[in-house]
C-alpha positions as CSV (number, residue, x, y, z in Angstrom):
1,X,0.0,0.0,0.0
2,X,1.2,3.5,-0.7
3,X,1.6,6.2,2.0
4,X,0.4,9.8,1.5
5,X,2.7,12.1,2.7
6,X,1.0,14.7,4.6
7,X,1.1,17.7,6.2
8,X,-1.3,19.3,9.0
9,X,-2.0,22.9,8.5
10,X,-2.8,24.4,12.4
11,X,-2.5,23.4,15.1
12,X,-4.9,24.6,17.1
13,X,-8.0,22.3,19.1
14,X,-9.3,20.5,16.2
15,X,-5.8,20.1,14.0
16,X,-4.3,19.0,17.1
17,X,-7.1,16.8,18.7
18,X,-8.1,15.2,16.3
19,X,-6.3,15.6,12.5
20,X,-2.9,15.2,14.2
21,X,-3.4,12.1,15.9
22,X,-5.7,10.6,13.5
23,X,-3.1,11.0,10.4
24,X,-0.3,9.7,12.6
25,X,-2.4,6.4,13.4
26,X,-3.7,5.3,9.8
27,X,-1.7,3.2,8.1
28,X,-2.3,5.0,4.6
29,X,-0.9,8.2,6.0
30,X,2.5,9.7,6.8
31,X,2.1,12.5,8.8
32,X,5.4,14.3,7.6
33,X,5.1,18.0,8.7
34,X,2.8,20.6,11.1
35,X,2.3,24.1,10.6
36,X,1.4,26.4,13.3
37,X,3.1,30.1,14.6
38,X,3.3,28.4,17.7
39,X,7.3,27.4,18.7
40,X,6.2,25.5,21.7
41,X,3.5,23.0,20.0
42,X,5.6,22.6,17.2
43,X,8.3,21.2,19.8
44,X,5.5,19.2,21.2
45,X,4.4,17.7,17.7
46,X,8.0,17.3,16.9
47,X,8.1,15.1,20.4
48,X,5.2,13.0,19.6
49,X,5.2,12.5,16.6
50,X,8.8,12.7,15.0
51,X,7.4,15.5,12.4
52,X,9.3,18.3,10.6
53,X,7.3,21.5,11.9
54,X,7.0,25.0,10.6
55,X,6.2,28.4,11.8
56,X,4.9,29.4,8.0
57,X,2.8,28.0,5.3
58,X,5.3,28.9,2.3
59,X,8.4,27.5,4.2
60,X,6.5,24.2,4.0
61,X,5.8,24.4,0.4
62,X,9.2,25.3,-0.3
63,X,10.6,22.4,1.4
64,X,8.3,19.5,1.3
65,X,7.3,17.1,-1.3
66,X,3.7,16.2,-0.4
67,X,0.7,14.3,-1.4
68,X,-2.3,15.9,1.1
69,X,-2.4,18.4,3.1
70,X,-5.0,19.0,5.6
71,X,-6.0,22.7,7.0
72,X,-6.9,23.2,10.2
73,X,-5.9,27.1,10.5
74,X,-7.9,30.1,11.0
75,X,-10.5,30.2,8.8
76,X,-9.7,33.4,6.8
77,X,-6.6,31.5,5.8
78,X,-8.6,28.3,4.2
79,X,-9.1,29.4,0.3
80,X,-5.4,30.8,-0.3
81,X,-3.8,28.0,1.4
82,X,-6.2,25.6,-0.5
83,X,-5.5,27.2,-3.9
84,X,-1.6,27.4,-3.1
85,X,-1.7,23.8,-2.0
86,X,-3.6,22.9,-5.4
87,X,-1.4,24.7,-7.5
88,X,1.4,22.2,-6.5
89,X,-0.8,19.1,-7.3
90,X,-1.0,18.8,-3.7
91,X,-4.9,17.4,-3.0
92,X,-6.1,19.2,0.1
93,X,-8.9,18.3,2.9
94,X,-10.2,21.7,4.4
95,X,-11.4,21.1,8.0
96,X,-14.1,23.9,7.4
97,X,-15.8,25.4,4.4
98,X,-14.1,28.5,2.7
């Protein structure tokens, strides 16, 4: 079976509670990289979960080959990460509706 590498976009209640965990624990996932402006949790997610973590959105795209990413961040945020995300041929779950 092939792995998509993915990234987690926020992590904030749900992208923590729930995305973060439930990426790392599927076996047709590879949780790869988090996002969030936040040093401290992206120690913590580097801690738990062995991931590459970032305090922007472009450093990620500049520096990650990936298959999914999933967006958890402030909703405002949604449709240009989205569209950025596409534009690489990365496919993209959006927690919330833009």
């Amino acid at each position: 079976m092939n792995t998509l590498k993915t990234a987690v976009i926020g992590l904030g209640r749900i992208g923590w509670e729930t995305h973060v965990p439930e990426t790392a624990r599927h076996a047709g996932f590879e949780l790869v990289a988090v996002v969030d402006p936040l040093p401290e949790r992206l120690a913590e997610a580097r801690e738990q979960f062995g991931v590459t973590g970032y305090a922007g959105f472009d450093e990620l795209l500049a520096r990650e080959t990936l298959d999914l990413i999933v967006i958890a961040s402030p909703t405002h945020l949604h449709a240009p990460q989205a569209i950025a995300a596409m534009e690489r041929g990365i496919d993209v779950f959006c927690d919330k509706p833009m």
